[in-house]
C-alpha positions as CSV (number, residue, x, y, z in Angstrom):
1,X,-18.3,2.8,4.1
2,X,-20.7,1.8,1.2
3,X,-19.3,0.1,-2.0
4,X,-21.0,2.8,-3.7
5,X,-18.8,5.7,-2.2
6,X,-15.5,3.4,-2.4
7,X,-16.8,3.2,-6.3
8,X,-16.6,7.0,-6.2
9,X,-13.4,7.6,-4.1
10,X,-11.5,5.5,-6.7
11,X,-12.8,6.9,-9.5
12,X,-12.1,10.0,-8.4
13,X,-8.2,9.1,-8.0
14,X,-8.3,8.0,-12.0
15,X,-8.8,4.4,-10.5
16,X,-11.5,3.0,-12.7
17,X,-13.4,0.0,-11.5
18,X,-16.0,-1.4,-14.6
19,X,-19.0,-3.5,-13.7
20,X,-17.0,-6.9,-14.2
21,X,-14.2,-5.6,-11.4
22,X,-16.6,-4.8,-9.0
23,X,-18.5,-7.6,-9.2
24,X,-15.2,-9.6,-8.9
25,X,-14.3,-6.9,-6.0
26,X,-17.7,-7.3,-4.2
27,X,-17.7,-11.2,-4.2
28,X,-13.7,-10.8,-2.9
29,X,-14.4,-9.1,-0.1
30,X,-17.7,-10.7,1.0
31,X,-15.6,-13.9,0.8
32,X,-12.4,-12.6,2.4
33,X,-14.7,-11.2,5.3
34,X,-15.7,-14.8,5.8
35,X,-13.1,-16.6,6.2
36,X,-11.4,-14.2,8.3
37,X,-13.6,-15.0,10.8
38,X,-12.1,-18.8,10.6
39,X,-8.7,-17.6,9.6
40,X,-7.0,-14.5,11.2
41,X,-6.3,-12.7,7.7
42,X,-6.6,-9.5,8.2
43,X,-6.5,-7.5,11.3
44,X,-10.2,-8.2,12.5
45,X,-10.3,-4.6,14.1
46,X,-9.9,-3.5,10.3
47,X,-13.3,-4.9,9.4
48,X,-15.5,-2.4,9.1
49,X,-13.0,-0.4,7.6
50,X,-12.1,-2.9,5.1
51,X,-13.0,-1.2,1.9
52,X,-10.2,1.8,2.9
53,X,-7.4,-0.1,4.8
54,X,-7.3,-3.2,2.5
55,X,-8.9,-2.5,-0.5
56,X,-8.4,1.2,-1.6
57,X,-4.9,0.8,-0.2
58,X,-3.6,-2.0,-2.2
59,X,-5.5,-0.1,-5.1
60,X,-3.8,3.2,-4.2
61,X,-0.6,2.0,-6.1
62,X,-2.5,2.4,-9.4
63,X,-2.7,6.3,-9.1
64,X,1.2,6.7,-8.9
65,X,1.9,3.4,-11.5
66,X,0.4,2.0,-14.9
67,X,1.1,-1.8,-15.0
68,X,1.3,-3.0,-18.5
69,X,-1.8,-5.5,-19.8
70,X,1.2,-8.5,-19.6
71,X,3.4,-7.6,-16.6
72,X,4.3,-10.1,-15.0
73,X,3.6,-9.5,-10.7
74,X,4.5,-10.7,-7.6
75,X,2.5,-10.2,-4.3
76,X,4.5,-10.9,-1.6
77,X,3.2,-11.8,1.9
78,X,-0.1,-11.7,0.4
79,X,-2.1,-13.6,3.7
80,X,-5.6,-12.8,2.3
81,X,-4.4,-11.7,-1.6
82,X,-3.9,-8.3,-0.4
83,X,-2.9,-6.2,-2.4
84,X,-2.2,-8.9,-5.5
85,X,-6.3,-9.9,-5.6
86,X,-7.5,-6.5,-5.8
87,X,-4.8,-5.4,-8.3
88,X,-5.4,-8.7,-10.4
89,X,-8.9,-8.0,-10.4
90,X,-8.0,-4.2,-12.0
91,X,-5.8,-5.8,-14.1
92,X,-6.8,-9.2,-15.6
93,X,-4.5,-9.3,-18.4
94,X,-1.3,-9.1,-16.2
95,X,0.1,-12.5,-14.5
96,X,-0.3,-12.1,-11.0
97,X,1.3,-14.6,-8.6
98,X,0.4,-14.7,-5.0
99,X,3.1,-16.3,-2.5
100,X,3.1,-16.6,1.7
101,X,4.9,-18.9,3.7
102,X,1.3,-19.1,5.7
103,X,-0.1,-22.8,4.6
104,X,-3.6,-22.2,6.1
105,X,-3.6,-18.7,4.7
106,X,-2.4,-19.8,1.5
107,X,-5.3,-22.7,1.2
108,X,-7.9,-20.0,1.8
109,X,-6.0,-17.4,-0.5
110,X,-5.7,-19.7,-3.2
111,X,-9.9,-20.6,-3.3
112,X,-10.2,-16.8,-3.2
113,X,-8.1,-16.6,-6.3
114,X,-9.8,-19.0,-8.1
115,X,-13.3,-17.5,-7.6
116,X,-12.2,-14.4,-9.4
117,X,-12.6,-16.2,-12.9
118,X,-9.0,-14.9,-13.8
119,X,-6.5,-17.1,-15.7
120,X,-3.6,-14.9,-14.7
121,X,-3.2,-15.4,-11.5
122,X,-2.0,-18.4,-8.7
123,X,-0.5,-18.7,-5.2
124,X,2.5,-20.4,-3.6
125,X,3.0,-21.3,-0.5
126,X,6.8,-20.5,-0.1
127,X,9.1,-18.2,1.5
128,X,9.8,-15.2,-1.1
129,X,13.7,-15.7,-0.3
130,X,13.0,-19.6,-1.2
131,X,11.9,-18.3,-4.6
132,X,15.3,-17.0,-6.2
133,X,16.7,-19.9,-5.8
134,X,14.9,-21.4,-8.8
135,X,14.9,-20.7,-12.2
136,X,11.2,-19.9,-13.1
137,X,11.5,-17.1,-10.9
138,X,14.4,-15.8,-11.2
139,X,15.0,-12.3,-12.4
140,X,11.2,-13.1,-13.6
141,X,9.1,-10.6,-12.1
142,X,8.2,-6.4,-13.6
143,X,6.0,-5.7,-10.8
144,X,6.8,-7.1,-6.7
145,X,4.4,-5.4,-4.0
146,X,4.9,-5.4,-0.6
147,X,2.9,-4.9,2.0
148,X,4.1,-5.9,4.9
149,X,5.6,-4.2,8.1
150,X,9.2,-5.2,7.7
151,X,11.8,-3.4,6.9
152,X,12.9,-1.9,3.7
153,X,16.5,-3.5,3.5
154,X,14.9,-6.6,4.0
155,X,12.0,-6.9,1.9
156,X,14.4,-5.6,-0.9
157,X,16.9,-8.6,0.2
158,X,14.1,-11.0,-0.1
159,X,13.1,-9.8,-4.0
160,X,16.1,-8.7,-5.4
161,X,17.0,-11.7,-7.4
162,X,13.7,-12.2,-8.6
163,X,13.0,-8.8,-10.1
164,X,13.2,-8.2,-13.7
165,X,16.9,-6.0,-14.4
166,X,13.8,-3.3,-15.2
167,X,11.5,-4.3,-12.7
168,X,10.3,-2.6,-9.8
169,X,9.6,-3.2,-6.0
170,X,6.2,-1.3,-5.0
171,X,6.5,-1.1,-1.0
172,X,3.4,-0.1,0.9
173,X,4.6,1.6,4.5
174,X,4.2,4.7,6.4
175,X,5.7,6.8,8.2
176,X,9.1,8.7,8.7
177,X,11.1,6.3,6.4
178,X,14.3,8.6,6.0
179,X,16.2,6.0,8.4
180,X,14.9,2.9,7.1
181,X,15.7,4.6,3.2
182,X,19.4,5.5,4.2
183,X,20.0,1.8,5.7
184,X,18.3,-0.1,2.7
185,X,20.8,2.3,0.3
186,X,23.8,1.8,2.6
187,X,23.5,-2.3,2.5
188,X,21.9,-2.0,-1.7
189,X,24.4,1.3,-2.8
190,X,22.7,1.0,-6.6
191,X,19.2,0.8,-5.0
192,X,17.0,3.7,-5.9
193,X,13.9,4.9,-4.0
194,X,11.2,7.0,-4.8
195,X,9.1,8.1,-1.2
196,X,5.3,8.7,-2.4
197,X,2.9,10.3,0.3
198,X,-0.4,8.7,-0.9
199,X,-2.5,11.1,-1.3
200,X,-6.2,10.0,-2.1
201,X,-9.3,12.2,-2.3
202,X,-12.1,11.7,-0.7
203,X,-9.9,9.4,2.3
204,X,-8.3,11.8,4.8
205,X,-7.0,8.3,6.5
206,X,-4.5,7.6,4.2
207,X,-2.7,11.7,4.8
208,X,-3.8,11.0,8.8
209,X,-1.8,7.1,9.4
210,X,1.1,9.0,6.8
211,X,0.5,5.7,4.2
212,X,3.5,6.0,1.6
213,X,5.0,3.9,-1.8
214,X,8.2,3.6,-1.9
215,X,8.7,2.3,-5.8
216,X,12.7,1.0,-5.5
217,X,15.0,-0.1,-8.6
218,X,18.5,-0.8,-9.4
219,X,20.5,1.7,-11.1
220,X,21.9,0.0,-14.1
């Protein structure tokens, strides 16, 4: 796929990339394609489908969610800034804080960051669970995505104490998730979930692999 018919797809999906995002996008991905032939980043099978399975995917959350200009995000996991980089990039006014336990990822993640211009965003090299335990990040955080193949219950026990008492956890998986749902609510009983099939115009992949959100909060 050409950057020109990614351009289209999004905008299709109301996901509206300006001249200044995709020139931030384009230098992104040249640079993440780079180094992830140094650094195992991203599945190197996923190359030439990079623009769908990485970018447009961690992009996909902005059809079903609007992030406010100052929210305040966590991208957990992030190995190559995926989907925190992208969804900075869309977003430069909102504080975006990559974090990935990964210190050779991390190094590489954190140039990457840095060669988007933002001012909004920066990376850790921690263990999410590692996080709560101090003060700057606790209860701290609107926004968490995950992307990531673990489980529900424990992605959710990894954030909990950092998310705002409004915030939300944006969980990329696919799937039949009716299992993994029921466990996460048995162990979390005031955890609510919200199961969206992503559905994206113009990318019969994402309907094919079954991609999903799940968008979780506690009740109050």
């Amino acid at each position: 796929m050409e950057f020109v018919e990614f351009w289209t797809i999004c905008g299709a999906n109301g996901i509206i990339i300006g001249d200044i995002e995709r020139q931030r996008l384009e230098r992104y991905i040249g640079e993440l394609i780079y180094w992830n032939a140094k650094v195992n980043l991203i599945s190197r099978k996923d190359i030439d489908n990079i623009l769908i399975r990485h970018i447009l995917h961690s992009l996909s959350s902005l059809k079903y969610i609007d992030i406010p200009a100052k929210a305040n995000c966590l991208d957990v996991g992030t190995g190559g800034g995926l989907p925190g980089i992208p969804l900075a990039i869309l977003n430069p006014q909102a504080k975006m804080t990559l974090v990935d336990s990964v210190a050779k990822k991390m190094k590489i993640t954190d140039m990457l960051a840095k060669h988007t211009g933002l001012k909004h965003i920066n990376s850790i090299c921690d263990r999410a669970e590692n996080l709560a335990g101090s003060k700057s990040h606790k209860n701290r955080y609107d926004y968490i995505f995950v992307r990531a193949v673990k489980r529900l219950d424990i992605a959710v026990g990894w954030v909990r104490e950092l998310m705002k008492p409004k915030g939300k956890l944006v969980f990329y998986k696919g799937g039949d998730l009716k299992e993994e749902i029921s466990e996460a609510k048995k162990i979390f009983p005031k955890l609510i979930v919200k199961e969206i099939p992503i559905r994206i115009i113009g990318a019969d992949w994402f309907e094919n692999e079954e991609k999903k959100l799940l968008i979780c909060e506690f009740m109050k």
